[in-house]
C-alpha positions in Angstrom: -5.9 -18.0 9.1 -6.1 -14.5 8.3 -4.1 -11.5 9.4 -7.1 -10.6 11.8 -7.9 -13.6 13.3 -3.6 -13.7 14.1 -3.7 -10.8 16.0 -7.1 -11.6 17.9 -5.2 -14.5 18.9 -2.0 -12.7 20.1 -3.8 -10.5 21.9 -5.5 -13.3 23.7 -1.5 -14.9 24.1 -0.6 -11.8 25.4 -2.8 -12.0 28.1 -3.5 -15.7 29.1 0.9 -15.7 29.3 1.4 -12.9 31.1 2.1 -10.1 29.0 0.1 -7.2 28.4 -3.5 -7.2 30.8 -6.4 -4.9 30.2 -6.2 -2.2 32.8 -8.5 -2.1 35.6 -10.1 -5.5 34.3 -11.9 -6.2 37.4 -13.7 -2.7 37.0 -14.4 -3.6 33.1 -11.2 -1.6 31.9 -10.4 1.1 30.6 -10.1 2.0 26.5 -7.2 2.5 25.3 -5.0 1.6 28.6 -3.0 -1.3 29.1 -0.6 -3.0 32.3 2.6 -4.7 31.2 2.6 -8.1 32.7 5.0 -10.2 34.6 7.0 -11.4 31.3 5.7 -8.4 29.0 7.5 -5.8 31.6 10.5 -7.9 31.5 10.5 -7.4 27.5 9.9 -4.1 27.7 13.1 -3.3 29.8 15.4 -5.4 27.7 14.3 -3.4 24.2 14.8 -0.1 26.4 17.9 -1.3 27.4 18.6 -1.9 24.0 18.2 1.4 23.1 19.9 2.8 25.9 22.7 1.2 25.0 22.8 1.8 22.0 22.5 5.7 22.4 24.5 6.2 25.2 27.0 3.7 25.5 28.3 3.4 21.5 28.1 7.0 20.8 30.0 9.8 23.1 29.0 12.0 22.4 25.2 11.5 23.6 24.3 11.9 26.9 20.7 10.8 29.1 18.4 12.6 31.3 15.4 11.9 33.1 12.9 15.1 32.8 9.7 16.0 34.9 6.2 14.6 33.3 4.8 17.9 34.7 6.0 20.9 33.0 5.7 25.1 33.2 2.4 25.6 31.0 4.1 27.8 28.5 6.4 25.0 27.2 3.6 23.9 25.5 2.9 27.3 24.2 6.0 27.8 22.7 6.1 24.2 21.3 3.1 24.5 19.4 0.8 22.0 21.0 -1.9 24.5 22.3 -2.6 25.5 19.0 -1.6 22.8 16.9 -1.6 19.4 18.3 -5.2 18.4 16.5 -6.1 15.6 14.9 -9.0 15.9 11.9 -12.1 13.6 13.5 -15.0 12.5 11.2 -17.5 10.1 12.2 -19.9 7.5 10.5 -23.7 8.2 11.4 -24.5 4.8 11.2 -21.8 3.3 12.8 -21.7 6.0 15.4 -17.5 5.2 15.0 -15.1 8.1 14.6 -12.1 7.7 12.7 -9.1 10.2 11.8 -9.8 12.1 8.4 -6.1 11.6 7.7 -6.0 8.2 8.6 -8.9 6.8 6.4 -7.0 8.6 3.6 -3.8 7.4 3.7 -5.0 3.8 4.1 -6.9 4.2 1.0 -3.9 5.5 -0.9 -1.8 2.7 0.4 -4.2 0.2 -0.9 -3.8 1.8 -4.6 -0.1 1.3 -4.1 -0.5 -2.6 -2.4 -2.7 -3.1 -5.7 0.2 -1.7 -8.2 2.4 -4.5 -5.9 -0.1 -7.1 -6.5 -0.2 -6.7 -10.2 3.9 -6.5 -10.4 4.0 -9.8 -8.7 1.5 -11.2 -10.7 3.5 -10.4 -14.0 6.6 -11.5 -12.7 5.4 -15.1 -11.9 4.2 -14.5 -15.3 7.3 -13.8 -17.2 9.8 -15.6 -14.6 13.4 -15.1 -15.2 13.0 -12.6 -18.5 10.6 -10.4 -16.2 11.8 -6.2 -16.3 10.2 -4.5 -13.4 10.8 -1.0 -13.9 9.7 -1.5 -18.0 6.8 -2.9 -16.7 6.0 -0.2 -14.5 6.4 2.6 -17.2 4.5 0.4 -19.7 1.8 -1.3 -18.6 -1.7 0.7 -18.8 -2.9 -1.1 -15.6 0.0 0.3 -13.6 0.2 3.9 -15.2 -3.8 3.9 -14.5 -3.3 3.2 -11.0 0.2 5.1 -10.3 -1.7 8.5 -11.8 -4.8 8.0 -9.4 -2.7 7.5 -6.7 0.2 10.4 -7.4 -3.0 12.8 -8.3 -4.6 11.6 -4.6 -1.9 12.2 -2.7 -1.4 15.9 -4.4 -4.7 16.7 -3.3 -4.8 15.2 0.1 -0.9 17.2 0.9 -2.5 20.2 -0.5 -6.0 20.1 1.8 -3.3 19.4 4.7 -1.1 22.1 4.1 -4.3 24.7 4.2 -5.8 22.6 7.0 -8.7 22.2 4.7 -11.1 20.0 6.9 -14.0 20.5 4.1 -11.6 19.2 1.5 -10.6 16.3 3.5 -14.0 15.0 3.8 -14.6 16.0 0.0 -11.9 13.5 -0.8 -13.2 10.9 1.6 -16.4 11.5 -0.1 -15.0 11.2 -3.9 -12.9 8.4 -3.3 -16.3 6.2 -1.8 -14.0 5.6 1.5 -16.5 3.4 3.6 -17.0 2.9 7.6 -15.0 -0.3 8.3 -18.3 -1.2 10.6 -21.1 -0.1 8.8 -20.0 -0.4 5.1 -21.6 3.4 4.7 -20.2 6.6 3.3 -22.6 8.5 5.7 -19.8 10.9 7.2 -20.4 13.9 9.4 -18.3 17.2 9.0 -14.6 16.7 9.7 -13.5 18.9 13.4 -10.7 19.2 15.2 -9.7 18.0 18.7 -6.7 18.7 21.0 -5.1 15.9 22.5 -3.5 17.2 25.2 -4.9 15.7 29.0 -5.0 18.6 31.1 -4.9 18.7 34.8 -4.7 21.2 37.6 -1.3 21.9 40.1 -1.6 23.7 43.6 -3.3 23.2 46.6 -6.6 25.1 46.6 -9.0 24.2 44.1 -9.8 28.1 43.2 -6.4 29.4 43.2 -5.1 25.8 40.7 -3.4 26.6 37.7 -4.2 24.3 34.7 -1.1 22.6 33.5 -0.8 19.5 30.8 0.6 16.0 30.7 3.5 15.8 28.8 2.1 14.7 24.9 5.8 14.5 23.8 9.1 13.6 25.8 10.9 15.8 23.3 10.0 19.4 25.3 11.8 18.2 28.1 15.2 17.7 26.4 15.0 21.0 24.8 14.3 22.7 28.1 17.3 21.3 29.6 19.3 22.0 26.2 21.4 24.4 28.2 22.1 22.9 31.5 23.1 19.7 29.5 25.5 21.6 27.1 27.2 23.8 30.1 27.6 20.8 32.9 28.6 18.1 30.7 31.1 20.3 28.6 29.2 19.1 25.7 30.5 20.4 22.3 28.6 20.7 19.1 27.3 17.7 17.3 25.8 16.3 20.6 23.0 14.7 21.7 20.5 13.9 24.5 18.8 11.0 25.1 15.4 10.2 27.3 12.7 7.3 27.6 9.5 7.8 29.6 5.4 7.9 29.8 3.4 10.8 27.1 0.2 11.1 27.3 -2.7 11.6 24.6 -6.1 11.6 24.6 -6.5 9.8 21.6 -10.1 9.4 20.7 -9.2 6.8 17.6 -7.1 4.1 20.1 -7.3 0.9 18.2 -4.8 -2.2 17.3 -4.3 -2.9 20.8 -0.9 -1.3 21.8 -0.2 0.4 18.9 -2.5 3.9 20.3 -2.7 4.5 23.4 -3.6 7.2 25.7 -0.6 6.2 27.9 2.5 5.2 26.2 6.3 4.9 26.9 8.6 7.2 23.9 12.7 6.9 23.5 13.8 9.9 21.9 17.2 11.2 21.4 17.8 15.2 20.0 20.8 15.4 18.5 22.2 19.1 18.1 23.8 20.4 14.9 25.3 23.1 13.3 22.9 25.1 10.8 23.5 23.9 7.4 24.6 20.7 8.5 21.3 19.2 9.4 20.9 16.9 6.1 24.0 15.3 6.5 23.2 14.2 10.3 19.2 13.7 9.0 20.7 11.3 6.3 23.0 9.7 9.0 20.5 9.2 11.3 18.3 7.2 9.1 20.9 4.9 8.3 21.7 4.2 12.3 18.3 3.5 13.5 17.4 1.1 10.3 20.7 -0.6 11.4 19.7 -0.9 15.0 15.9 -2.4 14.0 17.4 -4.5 11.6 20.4 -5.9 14.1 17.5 -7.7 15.7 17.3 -10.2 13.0 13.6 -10.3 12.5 13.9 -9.9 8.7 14.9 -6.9 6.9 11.4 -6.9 4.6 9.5 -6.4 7.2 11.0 -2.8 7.6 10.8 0.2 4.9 11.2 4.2 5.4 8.3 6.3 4.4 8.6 9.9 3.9 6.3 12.3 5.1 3.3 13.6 2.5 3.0 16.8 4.7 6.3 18.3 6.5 5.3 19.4 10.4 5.7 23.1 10.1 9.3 23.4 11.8 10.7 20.7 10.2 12.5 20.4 6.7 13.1 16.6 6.3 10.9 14.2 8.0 10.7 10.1 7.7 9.1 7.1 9.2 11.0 3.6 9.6 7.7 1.6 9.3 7.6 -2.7 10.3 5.0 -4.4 8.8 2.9 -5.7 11.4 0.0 -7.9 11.0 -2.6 -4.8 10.0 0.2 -3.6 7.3 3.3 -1.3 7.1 3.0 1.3 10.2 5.3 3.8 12.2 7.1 2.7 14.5 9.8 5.3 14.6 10.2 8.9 13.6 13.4 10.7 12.4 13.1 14.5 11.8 15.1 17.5 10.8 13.5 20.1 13.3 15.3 23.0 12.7 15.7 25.4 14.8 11.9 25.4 15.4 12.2 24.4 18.8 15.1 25.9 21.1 14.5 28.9 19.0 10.7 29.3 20.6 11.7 28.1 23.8 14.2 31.3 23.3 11.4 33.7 22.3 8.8 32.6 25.2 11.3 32.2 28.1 13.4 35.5 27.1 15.9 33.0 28.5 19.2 32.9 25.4 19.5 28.9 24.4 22.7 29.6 21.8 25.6 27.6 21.4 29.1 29.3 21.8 31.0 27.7 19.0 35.0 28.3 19.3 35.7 26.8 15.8 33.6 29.9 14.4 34.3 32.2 17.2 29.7 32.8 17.5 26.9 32.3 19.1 23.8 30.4 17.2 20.5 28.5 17.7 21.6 25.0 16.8 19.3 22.8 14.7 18.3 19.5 15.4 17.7 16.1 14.3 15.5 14.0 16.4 15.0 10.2 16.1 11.5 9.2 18.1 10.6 5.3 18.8 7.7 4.2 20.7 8.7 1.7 22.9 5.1 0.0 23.1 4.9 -0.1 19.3 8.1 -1.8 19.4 7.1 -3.8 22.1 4.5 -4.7 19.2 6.6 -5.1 16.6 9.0 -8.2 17.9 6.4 -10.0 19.4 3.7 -10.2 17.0 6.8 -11.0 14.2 7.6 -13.7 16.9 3.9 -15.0 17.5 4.1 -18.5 15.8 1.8 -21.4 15.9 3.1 -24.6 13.8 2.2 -28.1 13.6 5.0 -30.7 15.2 5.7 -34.4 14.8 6.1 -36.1 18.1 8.4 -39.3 18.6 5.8 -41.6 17.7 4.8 -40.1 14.7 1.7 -38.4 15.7 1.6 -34.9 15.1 1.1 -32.2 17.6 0.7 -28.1 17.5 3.0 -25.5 19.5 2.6 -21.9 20.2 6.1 -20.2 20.3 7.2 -16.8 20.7 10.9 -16.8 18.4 11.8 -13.4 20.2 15.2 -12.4 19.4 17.3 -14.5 22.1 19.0 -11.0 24.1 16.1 -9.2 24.8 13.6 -12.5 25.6 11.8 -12.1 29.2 13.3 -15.4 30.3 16.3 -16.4 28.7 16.7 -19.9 30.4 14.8 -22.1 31.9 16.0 -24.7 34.3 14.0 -27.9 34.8 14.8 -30.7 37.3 13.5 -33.9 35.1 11.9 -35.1 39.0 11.0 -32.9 41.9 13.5 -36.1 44.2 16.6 -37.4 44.4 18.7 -34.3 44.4 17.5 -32.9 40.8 16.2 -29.7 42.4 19.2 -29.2 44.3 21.3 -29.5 41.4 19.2 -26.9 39.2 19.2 -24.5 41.9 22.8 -24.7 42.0 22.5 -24.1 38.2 20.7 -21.1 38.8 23.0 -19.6 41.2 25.7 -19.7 38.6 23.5 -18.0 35.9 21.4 -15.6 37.3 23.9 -12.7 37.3 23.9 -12.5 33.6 20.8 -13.6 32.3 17.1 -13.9 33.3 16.6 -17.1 34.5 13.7 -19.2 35.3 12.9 -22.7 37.9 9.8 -24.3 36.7 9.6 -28.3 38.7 5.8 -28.7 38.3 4.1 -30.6 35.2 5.9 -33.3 32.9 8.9 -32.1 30.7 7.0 -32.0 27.8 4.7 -29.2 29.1 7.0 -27.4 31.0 8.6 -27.0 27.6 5.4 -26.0 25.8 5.1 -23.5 28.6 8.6 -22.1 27.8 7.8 -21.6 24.4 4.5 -19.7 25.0 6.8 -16.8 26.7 9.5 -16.7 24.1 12.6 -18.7 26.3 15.3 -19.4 24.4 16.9 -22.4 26.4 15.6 -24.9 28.4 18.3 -27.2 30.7 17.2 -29.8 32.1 18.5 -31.7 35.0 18.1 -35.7 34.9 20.1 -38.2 37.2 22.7 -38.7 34.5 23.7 -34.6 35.6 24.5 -36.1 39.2 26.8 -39.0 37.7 28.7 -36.6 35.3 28.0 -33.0 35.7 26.0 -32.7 32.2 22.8 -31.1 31.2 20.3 -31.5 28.3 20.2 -28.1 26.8 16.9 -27.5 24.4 16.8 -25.0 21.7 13.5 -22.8 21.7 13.5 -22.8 17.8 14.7 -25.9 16.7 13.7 -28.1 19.6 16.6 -29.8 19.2 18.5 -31.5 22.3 22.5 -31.1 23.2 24.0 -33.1 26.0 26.7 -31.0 27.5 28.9 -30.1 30.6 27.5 -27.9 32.9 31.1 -26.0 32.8 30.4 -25.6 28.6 26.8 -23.9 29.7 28.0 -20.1 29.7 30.1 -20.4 26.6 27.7 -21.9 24.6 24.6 -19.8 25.3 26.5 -16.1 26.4 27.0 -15.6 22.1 23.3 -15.4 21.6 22.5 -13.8 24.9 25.2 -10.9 25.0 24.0 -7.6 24.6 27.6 -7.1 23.7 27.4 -8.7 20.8 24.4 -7.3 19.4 25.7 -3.7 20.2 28.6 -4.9 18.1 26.2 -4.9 15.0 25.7 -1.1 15.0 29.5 -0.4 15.1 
């Protein structure tokens, strides 16, 4: 089965168990929009809480808010996004499909690079044990062929983005024969630009409205506030502000599900320097959030940093931490040195000072910024298409049988347990009710009686639950359980007073915060 067919068939999990649901399906939907599900919103909250965590409670120094979607017009003036928040469009004529300029690009260079990979894994099954990578990149005709096309690319596509060249981007599209996905053609229109921003209107009388945008960026909101923050909370330089919540873009290239949407969920944190002293925090930044991705144990391959081609024009270090999901390596998260780009705007438009009294220097400045950006529904993505298994399993009387599982990392699964009285008689139910009452403070739990144990297991594994504990008569003889492990379906007899200890290591959010320290 290939990559594609995987995902068509996640998407298809997604749905039949629970998790994600078109939006307004019984109206035929709507592109690009999605609802969260009974088990996918429960996901969704335990990664946020994650981050949460993670920012506010290991680090003092950072602090949360919670600011308005709607905000004063001009923000986005002084931001930049009334001027500059385009993307480059071009469409196929024959396909009638638009695509991002950019986009189309950048996948081509990163199949010359995946190439260059293929051939270096090729030469060292070759060569086994005596094989010299890095000789064998600097030597090898094949590889220097392909490394020049691709370095000589990628100077011509930064340079056509840097003059916002939109002829040259199609030129290159043209010159490198970068074909329609649908129709196979290189029949390309003339690249435009569009805004994303969604406007709407604010005040009571149509005529008198003023025209005011949804929020494309949680980011504005935590600069706004820079001040108030800083002065209420006695917050001294290097601080920083936390925020999760709903941005909105009218993206006109949504694809791969939840990965682009028009309506999406950000956690960002701005974290306030002093001038000079950005790198330093950019370079420590980096190494936190990798740390915090890779704490979820869902392999460290499948994560890499990217740096950017094309610096946004107020930032001076900029870098993706990219997971490889099932269409390839993509962003998931952003971490950029800003500058003073932003308060210092927000300063000019506002006539309002946003400075920083520093008593260790005795001035006033604009501090600089680092900001570290995750999408929560791309991360949403990202653990549960890794944990999207389907594998072949030999039952007790040697037959073999299939299973769908979700391996999501135990702490942040939708339904952590699952209680299941073997029979709905004889006191069993009673019993894992009891159960439940003892457990349901710390973890998410679940009471499934209906189906035979088998299937109610199968059914765990569909949403991801870790533990299954079942109830049988031998539980009302001597107080023990049979506990079931998600991933190895293996079986444990125990007593119910060694249930907490033995499941709270894998289920502590304690614990996993512990990794980052």
């Amino acid at each position: 089965m290939n990559q594609e067919e995987l995902f068509k068939k996640l998407i298809a999990h997604c749905k039949e168990y629970g998790f994600i649901f078109p939006s307004s399906e019984i109206y035929d939907g709507l592109s690009a929009v999605y609802d969260y599900g009974q088990y996918g919103v429960e996901l969704k909250n335990n990664i946020r809480r994650y981050w949460w965590d993670a920012m506010t409670r290991l680090h003092e120094n950072i602090v949360g808010i919670d600011a308005a979607i709607f905000m004063h017009p001009t923000v986005w003036k002084a931001s930049g996004h009334v001027d500059a928040f385009n993307d480059p469009l071009i469409d196929n004529k024959d396909s009638r499909k638009r695509y991002r300029a950019d986009n189309l690009i950048e996948e081509h260079l990163q199949k010359i690079d995946e190439k260059i990979e293929k051939e270096i894994e090729k030469a060292a099954k070759r060569f086994g044990s005596s094989f010299d990578e890095h000789l064998y990149r600097t030597t090898n005709p094949k590889i220097l062929e392909l490394s020049a096309k691709g370095e000589a690319l990628r100077a011509r596509y930064v340079k056509a983005l840097e003059k916002d060249d939109l002829a040259e981007l199609r030129q290159i599209i043209l010159d490198e024969g970068i074909v329609c996905p649908v129709s196979g053609t290189r029949n390309w229109t003339e690249v435009r630009k569009f805004n994303l921003m969604f406007e709407t209107k604010i005040g009571s009388v149509a005529e008198e409205a003023s025209t005011i945008y949804l929020r494309p960026e949680t980011a504005q909101g935590i600069f706004v506030n820079f001040l108030n923050v800083q002065k209420t909370g006695r917050m001294k330089i290097p601080f920083g502000i936390a925020q999760t919540g709903k941005a909105f873009r009218n993206e006109i290239v949504a694809r791969q599900f939840i990965f682009r949407m028009r309506e999406f969920e950000q956690m960002e944190m701005q974290f306030f320097v002093k001038p000079g002293e950005e790198l330093t925090w950019y370079n420590f930044w980096k190494e936190q959030r990798m740390k915090w991705h890779k704490a979820l144990g869902m392999g460290d391959e499948k994560y890499r940093f990217h740096d950017h081609d094309k610096l946004a024009h107020y930032a001076n270090a900029a870098c993706d931490i990219e997971f490889h999901f099932p269409f390839g390596f993509k962003e998931v998260e952003g971490i950029h040195s800003r500058t003073d780009f932003d308060l210092g705007n927000h300063q000019k438009y506002s006539g309002k000072k946003l400075q920083y009294f520093d008593p260790d220097l005795n001035q006033s400045y604009v501090p600089y910024v680092i900001e570290t950006s995750i999408g929560l529904d791309r991360m949403f993505l990202s653990v549960i298409s890794n944990a999207y298994t389907e594998e072949k399993i030999v039952k007790e009387d040697g037959t073999e049988d299939e299973r769908v599982v979700l391996r999501i990392p135990p702490v942040i699964a939708p339904v952590q347990i699952a209680v299941l009285p073997l029979v709905k008689k004889d006191g069993l139910p009673e019993k894992a009710r009891e159960i439940i009452s003892r457990l349901r403070f710390e973890y998410n739990c679940q009471y499934d009686e209906k189906d035979s144990i088998g299937r109610r297991y199968r059914r765990q594994d569909a949403i991801g639950t870790p533990y299954c504990i079942t109830i049988d008569h031998q539980t009302l003889a001597d107080n023990t359980v049979t506990i079931r492990y998600r991933d190895s379906m293996d079986q444990e007899r125990i007593p119910v007073d060694n249930l907490e200890t033995i499941i709270s290591e894998k289920l502590s959010m304690k614990n996993l915060l512990k990794k980052l320290l």
